[in-house]
C-alpha positions as CSV (number, residue, x, y, z in Angstrom):
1,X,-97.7,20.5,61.7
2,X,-96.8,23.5,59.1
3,X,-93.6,23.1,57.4
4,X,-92.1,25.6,55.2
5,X,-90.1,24.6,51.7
6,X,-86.8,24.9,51.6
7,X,-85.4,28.2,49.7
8,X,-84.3,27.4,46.3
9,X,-80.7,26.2,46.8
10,X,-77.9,28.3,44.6
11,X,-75.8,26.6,42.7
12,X,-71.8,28.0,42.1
13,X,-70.9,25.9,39.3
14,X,-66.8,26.5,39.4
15,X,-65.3,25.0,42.0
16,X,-61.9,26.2,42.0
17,X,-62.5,29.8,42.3
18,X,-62.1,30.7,38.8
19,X,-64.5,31.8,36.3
20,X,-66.2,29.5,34.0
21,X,-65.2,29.4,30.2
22,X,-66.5,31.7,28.1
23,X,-69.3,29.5,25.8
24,X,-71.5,30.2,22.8
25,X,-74.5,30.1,25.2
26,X,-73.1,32.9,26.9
27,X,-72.2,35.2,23.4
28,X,-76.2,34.6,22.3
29,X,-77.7,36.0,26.1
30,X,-74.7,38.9,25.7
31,X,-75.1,39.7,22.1
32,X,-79.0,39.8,22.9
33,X,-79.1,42.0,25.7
34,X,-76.6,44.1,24.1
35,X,-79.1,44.8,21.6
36,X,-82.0,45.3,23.6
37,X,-79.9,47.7,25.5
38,X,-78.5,49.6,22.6
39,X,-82.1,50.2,21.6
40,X,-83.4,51.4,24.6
41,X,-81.0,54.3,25.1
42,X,-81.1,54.6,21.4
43,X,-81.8,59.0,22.5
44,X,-79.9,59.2,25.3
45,X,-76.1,60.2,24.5
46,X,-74.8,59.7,27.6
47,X,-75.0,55.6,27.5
48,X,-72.4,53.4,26.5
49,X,-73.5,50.2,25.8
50,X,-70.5,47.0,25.8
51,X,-70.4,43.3,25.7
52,X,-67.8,41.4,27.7
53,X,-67.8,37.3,27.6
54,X,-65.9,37.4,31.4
55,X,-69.2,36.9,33.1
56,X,-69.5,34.3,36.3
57,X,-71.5,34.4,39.6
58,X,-70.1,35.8,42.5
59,X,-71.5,34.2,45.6
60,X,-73.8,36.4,47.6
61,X,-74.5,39.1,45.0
């Protein structure tokens, strides 16, 4: 008998429909992508690059 695996369950972490708080774990992955983004359009004028801590999942995107 074949069986296939399950597919890697999501987990939503908030429960009550709100976002989650805003977290030093969070400002290091922003801060850091901010970065790498600022240095890739570095020559290109027309990006604007901005952090924002209000980050959560949205289920199904």
């Amino acid at each position: 008998m074949v069986t296939s695996p399950n597919p890697t369950q999501i987990v939503y972490p908030d429960s009550d429909g709100k976002p989650m708080a805003d977290n030093t774990r969070q400002f290091r992955w922003i801060t850091t992508i901010k970065a790498n983004l600022d240095w890739l359009f570095a020559n290109n004028a027309d990006v604007f690059v901005a952090g924002d801590l209000l980050w959560y999942p949205v289920e199904g995107d």
